[in-house]
C-alpha positions as CSV (number, residue, x, y, z in Angstrom):
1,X,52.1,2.4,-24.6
2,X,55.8,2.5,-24.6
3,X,58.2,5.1,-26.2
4,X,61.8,4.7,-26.6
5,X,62.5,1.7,-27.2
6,X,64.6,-0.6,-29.3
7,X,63.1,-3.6,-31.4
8,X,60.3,-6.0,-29.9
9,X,58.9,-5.1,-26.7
10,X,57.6,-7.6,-24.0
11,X,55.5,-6.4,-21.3
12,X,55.1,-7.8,-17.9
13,X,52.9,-7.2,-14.8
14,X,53.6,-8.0,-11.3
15,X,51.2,-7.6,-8.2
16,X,47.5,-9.0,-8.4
17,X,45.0,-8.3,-11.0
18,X,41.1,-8.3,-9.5
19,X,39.3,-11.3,-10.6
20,X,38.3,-11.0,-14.0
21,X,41.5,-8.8,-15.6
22,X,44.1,-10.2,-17.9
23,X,47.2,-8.3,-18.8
24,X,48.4,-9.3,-22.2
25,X,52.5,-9.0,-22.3
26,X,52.6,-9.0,-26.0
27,X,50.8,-6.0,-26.4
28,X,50.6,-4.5,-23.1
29,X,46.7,-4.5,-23.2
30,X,45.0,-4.7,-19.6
31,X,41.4,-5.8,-20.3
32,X,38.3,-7.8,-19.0
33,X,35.7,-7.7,-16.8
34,X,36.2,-7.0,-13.0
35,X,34.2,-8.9,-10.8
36,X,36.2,-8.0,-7.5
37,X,36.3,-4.7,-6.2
38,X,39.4,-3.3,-4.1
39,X,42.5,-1.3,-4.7
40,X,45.2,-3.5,-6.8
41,X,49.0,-2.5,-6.8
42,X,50.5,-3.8,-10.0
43,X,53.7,-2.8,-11.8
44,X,54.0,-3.2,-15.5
45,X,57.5,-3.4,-17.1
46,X,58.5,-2.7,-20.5
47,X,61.6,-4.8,-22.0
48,X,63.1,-4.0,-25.6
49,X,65.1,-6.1,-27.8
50,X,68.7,-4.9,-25.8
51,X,67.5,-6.0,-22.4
52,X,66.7,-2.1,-21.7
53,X,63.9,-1.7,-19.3
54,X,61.7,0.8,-17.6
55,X,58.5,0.3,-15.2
56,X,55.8,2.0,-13.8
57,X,54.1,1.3,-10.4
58,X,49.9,1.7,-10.8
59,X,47.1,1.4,-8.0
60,X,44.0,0.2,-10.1
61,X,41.0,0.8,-8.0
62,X,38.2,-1.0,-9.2
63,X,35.0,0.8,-7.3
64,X,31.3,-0.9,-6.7
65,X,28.9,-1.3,-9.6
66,X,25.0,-0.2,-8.8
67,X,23.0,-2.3,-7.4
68,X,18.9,-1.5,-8.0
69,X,16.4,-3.0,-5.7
70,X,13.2,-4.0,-7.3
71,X,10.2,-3.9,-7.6
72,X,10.1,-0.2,-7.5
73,X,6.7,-0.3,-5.4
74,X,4.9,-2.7,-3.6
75,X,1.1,-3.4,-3.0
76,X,-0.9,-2.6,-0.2
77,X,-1.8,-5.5,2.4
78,X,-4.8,-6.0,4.1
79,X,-5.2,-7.0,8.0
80,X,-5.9,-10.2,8.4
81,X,-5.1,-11.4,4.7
82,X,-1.7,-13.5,3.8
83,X,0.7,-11.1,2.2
84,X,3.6,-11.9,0.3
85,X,6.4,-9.8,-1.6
86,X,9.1,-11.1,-3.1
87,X,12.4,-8.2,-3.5
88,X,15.2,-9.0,-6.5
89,X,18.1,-7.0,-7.7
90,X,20.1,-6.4,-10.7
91,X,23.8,-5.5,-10.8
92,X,25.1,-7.7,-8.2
93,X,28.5,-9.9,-8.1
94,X,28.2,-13.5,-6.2
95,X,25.8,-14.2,-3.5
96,X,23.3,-11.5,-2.5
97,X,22.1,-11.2,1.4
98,X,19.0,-9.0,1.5
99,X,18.1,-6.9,4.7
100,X,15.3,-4.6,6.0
101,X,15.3,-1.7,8.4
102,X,12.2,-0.1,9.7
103,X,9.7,-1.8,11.5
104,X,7.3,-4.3,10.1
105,X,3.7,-4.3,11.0
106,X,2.8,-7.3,13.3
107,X,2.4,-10.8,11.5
108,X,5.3,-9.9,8.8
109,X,8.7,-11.0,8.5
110,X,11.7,-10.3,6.4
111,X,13.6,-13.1,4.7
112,X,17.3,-11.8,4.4
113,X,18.6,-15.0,2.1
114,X,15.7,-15.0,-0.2
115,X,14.1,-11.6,0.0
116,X,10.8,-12.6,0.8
117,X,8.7,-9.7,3.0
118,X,5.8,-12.3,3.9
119,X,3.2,-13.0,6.5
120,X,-0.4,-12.2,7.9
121,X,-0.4,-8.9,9.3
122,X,-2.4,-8.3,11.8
123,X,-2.1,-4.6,12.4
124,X,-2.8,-1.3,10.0
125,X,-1.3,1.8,9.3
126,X,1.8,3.1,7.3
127,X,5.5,1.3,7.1
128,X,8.5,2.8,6.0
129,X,11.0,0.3,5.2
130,X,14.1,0.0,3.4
131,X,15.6,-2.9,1.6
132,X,19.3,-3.5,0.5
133,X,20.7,-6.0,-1.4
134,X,24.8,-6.9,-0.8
135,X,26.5,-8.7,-3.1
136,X,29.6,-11.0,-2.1
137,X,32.1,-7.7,-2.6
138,X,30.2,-5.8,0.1
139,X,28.5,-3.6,-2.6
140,X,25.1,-2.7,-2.2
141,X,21.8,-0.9,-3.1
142,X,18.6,0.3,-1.2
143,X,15.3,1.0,-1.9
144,X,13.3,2.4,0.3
145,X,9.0,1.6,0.7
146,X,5.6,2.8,2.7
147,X,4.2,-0.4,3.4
148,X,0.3,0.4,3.5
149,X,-2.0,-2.6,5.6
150,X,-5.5,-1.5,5.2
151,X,-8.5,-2.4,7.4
152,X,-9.8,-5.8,7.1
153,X,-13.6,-5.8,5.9
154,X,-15.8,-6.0,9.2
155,X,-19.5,-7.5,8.4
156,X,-21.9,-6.9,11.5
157,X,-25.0,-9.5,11.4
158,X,-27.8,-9.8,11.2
159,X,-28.4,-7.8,7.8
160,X,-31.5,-6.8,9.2
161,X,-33.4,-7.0,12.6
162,X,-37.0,-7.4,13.9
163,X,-39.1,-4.8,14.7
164,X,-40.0,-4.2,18.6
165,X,-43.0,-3.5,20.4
166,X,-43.8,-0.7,23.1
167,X,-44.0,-2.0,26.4
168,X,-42.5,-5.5,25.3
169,X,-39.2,-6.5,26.2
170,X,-37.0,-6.6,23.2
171,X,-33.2,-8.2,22.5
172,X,-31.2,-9.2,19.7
173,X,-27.8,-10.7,19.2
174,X,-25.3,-8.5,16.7
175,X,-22.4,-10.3,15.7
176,X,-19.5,-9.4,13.6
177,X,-16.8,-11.5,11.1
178,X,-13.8,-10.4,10.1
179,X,-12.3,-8.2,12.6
180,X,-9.2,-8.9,14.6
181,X,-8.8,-8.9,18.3
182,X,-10.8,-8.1,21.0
């Protein structure tokens, strides 16, 4: 706003706006969307009708928007069995690079340009990861996961075997499907 002065006043702005701010130097209105974050020095100069002038000097900081990593959980895998989750985000500016901290079971790996946790996994247990997506200002989010591979299904054959006899020598094969290693 401007006080003081004399007739018609013309603004005018010097320095460099983030992408995605106007200044209007009619009314002296600063508006739009920011899509670059950073610190900005700008002056803004009021002019009235009799050449009379005054200015202010301004640092507009324009900080990181929130970026959410989805889903918010993820399915359990099973050994042995593809698995494949895809991780999106909402809230980011530009190109987004994924990345994943905490270790992966065996069989998986992590996609960083398309966010893609895929693979056959060929060992169980509990994984805590973490996921964070960065948008093209360096602004990011995280989400963090237990990835859960459960045991494969182990059948041991034959469903049934024969009956023996006392004093006979006996043997039978078992065999198994399904599990993983030696």
């Amino acid at each position: 706003t401007q006080s003081g002065g004399i007739g018609t006043i013309a603004f005018a702005l010097t320095g460099t706006l983030p992408t995605g701010l106007s200044f209007d130097t009619a009314t002296g209105v600063l508006s739009g969307t920011p899509t670059q974050t950073g610190s900005f020095n700008i002056t803004v100069t009021a002019t009235d009708a009799n050449g009379c002038l005054g200015s202010r000097a301004y640092t507009l900081v324009v900080d990181c928007q929130t970026l959410t990593v989805n889903p918010a959980t993820i399915p359990n895998g099973t050994a042995g069995s593809p698995y494949s989750q895809a991780f999106t985000q909402t809230g980011g500016i530009g190109t987004i690079t994924f990345s994943l901290t905490g270790t992966l079971p065996t069989g998986l790996s992590f996609d960083t340009g398309t966010g893609v946790l895929s693979g056959t996994p060929t060992q169980t247990g509990s994984f805590n990861i973490t996921v964070t997506a960065t948008d093209a200002n360096g602004c990011f989010g995280s989400r963090s996961y237990t990835l859960v591979i459960d045991c494969q299904v182990i059948t041991v054959d034959p469903a049934t075997i024969p009956n023996g006899t006392a004093g006979s020598p006996y043997s039978q094969a078992v065999t198994h499907t399904g599990g993983i290693g030696g």
